[in-house]
C-alpha positions as a Markdown table, in Angstrom:
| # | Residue | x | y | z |
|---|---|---|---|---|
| 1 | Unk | -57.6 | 74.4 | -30.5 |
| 2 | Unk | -55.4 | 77.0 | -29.4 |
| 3 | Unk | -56.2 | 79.7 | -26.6 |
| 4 | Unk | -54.5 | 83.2 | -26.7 |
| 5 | Unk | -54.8 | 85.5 | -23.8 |
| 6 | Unk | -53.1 | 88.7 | -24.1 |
| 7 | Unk | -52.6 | 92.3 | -22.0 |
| 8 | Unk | -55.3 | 94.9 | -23.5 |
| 9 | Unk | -54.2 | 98.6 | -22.6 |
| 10 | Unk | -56.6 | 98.8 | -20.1 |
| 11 | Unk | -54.9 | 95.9 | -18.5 |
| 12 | Unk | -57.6 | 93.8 | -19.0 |
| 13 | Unk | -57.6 | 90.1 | -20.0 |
| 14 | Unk | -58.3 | 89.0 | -24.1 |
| 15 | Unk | -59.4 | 86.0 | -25.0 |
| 16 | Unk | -59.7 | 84.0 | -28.4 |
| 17 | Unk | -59.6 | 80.9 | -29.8 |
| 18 | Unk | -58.2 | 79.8 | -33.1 |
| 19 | Unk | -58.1 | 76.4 | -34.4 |
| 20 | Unk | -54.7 | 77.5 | -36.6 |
| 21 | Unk | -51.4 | 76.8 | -35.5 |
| 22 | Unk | -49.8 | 79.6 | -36.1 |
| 23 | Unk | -51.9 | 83.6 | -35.5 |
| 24 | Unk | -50.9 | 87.3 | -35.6 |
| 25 | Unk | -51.9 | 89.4 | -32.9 |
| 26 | Unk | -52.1 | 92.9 | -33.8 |
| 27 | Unk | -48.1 | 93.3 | -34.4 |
| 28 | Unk | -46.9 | 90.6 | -32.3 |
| 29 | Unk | -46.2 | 87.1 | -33.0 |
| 30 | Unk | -47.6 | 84.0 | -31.8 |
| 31 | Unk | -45.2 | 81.2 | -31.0 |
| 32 | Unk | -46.4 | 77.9 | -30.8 |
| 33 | Unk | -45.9 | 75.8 | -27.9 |
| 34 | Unk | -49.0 | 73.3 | -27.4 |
| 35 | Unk | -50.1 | 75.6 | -24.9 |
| 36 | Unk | -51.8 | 79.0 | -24.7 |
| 37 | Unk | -49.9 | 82.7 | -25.1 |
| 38 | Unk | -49.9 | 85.8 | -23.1 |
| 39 | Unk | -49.4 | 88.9 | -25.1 |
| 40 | Unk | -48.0 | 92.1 | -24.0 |
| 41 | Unk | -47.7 | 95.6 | -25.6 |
| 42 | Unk | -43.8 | 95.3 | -24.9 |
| 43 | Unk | -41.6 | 93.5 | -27.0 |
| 44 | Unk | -39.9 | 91.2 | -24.1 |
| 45 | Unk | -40.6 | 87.4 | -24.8 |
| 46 | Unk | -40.8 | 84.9 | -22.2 |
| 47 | Unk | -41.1 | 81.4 | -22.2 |
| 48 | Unk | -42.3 | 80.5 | -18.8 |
| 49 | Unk | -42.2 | 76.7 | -17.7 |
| 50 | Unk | -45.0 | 76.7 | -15.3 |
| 51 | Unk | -48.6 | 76.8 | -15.2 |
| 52 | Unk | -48.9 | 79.1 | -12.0 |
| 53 | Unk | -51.4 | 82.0 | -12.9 |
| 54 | Unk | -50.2 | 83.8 | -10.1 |
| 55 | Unk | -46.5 | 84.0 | -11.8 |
| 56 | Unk | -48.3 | 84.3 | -15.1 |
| 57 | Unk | -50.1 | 87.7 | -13.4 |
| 58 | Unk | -46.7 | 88.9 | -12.2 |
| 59 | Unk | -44.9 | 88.7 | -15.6 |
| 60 | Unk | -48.4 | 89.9 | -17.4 |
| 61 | Unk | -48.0 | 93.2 | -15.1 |
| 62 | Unk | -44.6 | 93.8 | -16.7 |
| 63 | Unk | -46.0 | 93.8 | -20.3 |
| 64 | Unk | -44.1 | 90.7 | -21.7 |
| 65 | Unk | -45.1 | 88.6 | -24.5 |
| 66 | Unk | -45.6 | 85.1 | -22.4 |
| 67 | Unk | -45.8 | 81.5 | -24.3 |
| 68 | Unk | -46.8 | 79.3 | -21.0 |
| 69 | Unk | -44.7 | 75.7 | -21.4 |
| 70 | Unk | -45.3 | 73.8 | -18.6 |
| 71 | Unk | -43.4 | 69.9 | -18.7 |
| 72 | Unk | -43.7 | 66.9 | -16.8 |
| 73 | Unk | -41.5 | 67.0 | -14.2 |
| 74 | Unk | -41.4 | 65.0 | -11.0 |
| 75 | Unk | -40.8 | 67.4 | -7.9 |
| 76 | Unk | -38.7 | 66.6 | -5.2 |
| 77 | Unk | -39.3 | 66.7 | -1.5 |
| 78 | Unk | -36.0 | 66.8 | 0.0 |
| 79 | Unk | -32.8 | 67.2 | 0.0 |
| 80 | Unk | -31.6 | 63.6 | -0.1 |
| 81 | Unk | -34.1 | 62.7 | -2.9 |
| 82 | Unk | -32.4 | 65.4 | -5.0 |
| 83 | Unk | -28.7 | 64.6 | -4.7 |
| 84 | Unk | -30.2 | 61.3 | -5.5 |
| 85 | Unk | -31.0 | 62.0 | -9.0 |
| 86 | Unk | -28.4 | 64.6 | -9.5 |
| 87 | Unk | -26.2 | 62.7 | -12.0 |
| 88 | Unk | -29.5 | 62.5 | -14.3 |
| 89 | Unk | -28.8 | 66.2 | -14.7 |
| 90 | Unk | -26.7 | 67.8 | -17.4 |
| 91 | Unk | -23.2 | 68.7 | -15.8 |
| 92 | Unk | -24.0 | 72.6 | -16.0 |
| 93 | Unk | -26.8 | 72.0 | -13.6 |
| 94 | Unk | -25.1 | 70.1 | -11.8 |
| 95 | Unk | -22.3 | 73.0 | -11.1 |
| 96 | Unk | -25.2 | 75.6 | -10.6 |
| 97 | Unk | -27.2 | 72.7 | -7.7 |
| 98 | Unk | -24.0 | 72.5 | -6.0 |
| 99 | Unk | -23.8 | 76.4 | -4.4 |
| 100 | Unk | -27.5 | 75.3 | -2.7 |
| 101 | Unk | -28.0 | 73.3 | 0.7 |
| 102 | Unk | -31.0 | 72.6 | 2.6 |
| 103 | Unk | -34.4 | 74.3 | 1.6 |
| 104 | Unk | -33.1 | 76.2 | -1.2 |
| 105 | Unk | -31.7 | 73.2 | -2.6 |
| 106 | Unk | -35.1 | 71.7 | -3.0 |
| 107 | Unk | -37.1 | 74.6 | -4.5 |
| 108 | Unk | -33.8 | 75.3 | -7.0 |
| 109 | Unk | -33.4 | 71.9 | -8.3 |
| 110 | Unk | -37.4 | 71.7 | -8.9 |
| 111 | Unk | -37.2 | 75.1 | -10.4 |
| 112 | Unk | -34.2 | 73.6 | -13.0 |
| 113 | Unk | -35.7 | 70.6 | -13.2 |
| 114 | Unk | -39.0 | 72.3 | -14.9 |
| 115 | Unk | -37.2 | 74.4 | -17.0 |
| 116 | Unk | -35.0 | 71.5 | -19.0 |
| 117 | Unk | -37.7 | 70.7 | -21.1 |
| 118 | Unk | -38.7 | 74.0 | -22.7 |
| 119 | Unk | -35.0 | 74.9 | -22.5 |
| 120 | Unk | -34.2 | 72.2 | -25.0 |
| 121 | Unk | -37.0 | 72.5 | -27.2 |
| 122 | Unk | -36.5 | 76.4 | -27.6 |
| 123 | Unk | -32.5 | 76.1 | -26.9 |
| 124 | Unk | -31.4 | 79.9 | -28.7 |
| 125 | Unk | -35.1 | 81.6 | -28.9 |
| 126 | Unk | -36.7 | 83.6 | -25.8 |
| 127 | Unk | -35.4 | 83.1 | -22.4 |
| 128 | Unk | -36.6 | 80.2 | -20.7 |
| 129 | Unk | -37.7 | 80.5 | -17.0 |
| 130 | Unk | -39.1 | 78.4 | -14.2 |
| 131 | Unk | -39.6 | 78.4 | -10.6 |
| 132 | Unk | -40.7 | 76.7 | -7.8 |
| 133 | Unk | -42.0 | 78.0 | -4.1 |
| 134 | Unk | -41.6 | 76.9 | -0.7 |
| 135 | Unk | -42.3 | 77.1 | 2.7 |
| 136 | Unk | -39.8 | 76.5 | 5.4 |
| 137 | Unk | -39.9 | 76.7 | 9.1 |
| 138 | Unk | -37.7 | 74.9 | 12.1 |
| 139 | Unk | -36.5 | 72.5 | 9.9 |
| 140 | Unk | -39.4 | 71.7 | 8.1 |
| 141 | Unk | -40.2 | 71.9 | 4.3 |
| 142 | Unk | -43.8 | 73.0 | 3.5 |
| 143 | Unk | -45.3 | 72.3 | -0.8 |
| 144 | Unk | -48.6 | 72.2 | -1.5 |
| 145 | Unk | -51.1 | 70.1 | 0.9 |
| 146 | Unk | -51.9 | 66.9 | -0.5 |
| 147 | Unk | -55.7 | 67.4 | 1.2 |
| 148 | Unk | -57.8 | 69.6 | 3.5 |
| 149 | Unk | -56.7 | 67.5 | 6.8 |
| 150 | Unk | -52.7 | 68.3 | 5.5 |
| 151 | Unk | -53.7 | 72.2 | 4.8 |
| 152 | Unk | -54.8 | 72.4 | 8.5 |
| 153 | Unk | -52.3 | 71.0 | 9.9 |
| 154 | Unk | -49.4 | 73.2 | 7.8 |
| 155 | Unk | -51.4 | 76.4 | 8.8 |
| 156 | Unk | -52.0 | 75.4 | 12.7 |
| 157 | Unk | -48.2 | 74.8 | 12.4 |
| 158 | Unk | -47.6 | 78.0 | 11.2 |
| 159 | Unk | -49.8 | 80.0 | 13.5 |
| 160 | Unk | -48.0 | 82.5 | 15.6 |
| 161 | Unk | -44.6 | 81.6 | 13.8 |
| 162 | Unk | -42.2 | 83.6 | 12.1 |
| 163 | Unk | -41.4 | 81.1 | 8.4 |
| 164 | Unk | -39.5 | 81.6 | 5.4 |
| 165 | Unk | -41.2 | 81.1 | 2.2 |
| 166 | Unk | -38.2 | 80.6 | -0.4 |
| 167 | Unk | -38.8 | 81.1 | -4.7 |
| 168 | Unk | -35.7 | 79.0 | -6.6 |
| 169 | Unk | -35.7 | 80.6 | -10.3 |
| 170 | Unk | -33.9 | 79.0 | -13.4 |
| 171 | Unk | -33.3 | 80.7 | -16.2 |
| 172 | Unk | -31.9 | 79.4 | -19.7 |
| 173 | Unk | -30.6 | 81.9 | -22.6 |
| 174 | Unk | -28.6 | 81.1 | -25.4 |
| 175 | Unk | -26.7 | 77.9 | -23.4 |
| 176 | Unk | -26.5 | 80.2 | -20.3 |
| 177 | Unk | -28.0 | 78.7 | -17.5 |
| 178 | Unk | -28.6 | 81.0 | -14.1 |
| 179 | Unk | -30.1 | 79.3 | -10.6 |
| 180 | Unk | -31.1 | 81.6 | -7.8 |
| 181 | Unk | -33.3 | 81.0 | -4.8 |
| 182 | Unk | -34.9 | 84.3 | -3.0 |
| 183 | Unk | -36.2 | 84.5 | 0.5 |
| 184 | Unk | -38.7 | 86.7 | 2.7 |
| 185 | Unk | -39.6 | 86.0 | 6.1 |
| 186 | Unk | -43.4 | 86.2 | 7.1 |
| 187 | Unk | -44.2 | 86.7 | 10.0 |
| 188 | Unk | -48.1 | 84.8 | 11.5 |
| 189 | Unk | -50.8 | 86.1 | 13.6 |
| 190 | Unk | -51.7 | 83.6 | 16.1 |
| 191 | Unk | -54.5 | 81.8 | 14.1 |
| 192 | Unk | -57.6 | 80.0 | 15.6 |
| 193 | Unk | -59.2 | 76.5 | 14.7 |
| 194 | Unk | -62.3 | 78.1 | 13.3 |
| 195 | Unk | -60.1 | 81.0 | 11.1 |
| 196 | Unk | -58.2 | 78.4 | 9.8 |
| 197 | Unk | -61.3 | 76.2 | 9.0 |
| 198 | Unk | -63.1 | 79.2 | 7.3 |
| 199 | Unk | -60.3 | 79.9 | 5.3 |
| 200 | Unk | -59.5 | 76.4 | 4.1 |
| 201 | Unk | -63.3 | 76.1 | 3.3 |
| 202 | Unk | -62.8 | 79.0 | 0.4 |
| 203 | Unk | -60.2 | 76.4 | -1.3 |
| 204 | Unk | -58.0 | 78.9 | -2.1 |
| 205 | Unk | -54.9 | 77.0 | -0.2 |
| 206 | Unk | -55.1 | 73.9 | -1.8 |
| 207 | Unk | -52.6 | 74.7 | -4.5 |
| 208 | Unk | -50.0 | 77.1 | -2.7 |
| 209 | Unk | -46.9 | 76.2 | -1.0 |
| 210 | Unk | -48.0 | 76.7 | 2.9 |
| 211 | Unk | -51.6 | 76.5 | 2.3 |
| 212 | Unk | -52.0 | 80.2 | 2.1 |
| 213 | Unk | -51.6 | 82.8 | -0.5 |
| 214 | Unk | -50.6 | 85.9 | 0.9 |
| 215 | Unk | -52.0 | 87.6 | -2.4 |
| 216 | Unk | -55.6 | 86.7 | -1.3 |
| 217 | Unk | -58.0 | 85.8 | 1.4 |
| 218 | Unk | -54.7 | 84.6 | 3.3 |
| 219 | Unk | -53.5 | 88.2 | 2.7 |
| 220 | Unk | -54.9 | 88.7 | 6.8 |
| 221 | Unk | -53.1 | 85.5 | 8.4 |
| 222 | Unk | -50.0 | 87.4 | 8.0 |
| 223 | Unk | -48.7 | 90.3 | 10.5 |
| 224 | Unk | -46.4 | 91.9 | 8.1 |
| 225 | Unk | -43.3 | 90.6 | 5.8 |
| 226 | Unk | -39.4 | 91.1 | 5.3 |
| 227 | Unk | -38.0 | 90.7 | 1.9 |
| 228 | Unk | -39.7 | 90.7 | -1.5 |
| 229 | Unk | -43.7 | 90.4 | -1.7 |
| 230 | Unk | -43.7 | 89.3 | -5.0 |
| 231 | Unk | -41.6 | 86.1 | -3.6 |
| 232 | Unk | -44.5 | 85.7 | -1.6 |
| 233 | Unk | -46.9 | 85.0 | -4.4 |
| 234 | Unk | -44.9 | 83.3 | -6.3 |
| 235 | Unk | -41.9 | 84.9 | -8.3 |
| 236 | Unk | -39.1 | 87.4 | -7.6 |
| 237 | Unk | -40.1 | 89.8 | -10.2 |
| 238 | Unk | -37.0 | 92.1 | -9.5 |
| 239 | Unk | -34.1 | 89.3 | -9.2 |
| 240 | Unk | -35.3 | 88.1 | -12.5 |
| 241 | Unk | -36.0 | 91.6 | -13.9 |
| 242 | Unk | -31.9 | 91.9 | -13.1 |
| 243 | Unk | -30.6 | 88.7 | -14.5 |
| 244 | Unk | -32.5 | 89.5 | -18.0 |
| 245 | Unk | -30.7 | 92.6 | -18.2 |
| 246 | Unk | -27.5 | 91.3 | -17.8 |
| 247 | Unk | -27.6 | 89.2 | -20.3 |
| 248 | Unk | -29.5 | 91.9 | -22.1 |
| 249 | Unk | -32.2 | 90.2 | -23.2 |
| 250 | Unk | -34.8 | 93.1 | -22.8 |
């Protein structure tokens, strides 16, 4: 069974389910990819190697077709354990991975890494993209807390600090490949056990880089922002609005 969620023009989310592989949506096409499809009321098409809904929301609020694609890819941690697998990567990537050190390093190489697979399977169709989002801060790198205990101890870190949280985007068009990473800086409030308790007790930072997400209850940990909010939540919305256009693929 297949699920289709598209953009009404109320901006309102449609579902429906079909058991065909292969549907028309009012005059848009449905493009299989053993996943589910957003549909937008512009004629941009986007296949988007990730199964972040806030990064679906972001490209949903621009009107683009979306076929979600999301691949099996094991994420690195640091920057060692990605130069260590660099020569599994096609030599183009390799040239790209090379310009990034440190933090964006890691959240670049997981964003290309995700991408390869969709890339390959629909190599001269819609653009491909991917990304990935971190959290740094003095010298650490922050993902996603494995547990509540880890989610704690990232945000009591963070508390009354000013971090970084860095998006790495890849995107793959007609054998172009394009590797960027995007920073803001965010700046904390000086948090307290029991704020931080509450808030990890709504679940919501269980899957975000940090454990927070700025575009929710976490919106009131931070003081105030530099840089792109959209990076925040998830995808540079403008930095990939720009490469697309280059290589005018809208």
């Amino acid at each position: 069974m297949i699920l289709h969620l598209w953009w009404n023009t109320s901006w309102a989310w449609k579902i429906t389910e079909s058991n065909t592989e292969k549907e028309a949506v009012g005059r848009e096409q449905y493009v299989p990819c053993g996943g589910f499809v957003l549909k937008g009321s512009i004629m941009v098409s986007i296949i988007l190697a990730s199964s972040s809904p806030r990064r679906r929301d972001l490209i949903g609020q621009m009107g683009w077709e979306l076929v979600l694609c999301k691949g099996n890819f094991s994420e690195i941690h640091t920057p060692e354990e990605g130069r260590g697998r660099m020569s599994l990567l096609p030599e183009a990537g390799q040239k790209e991975l090379s310009r990034f050190s440190g933090p964006d390093f890691v959240t670049v190489f997981n964003a290309y890494g995700k991408g390869l697979d969709a890339a390959e399977k629909h190599a001269g169709e819609s653009p491909v993209l991917s990304a990935d989002t971190v959290v740094s801060a003095e010298g650490k790198i922050l993902g996603k807390p494995a547990d509540e205990g880890e989610a704690f101890a990232m945000l009591s870190f963070l508390s009354g600090r000013v971090h970084e949280v860095k998006t790495g985007i890849a995107l793959f068009y007609h054998g172009q490949v394009r590797l960027d990473c995007c920073t803001t800086r965010v700046y904390f409030r000086n948090l307290d056990k029991e704020e931080i308790l509450a808030y990890i007790g709504t679940g919501e930072p269980m899957d975000k880089a940090g454990a927070y997400g700025i575009q929710g209850r976490g919106a009131v940990l931070a003081d105030h922002i530099e840089g792109d909010y959209n990076n925040v939540v998830g995808l540079p919305l403008t930095r990939v609005y720009e490469i697309l256009r280059e290589w005018k693929a809208l």
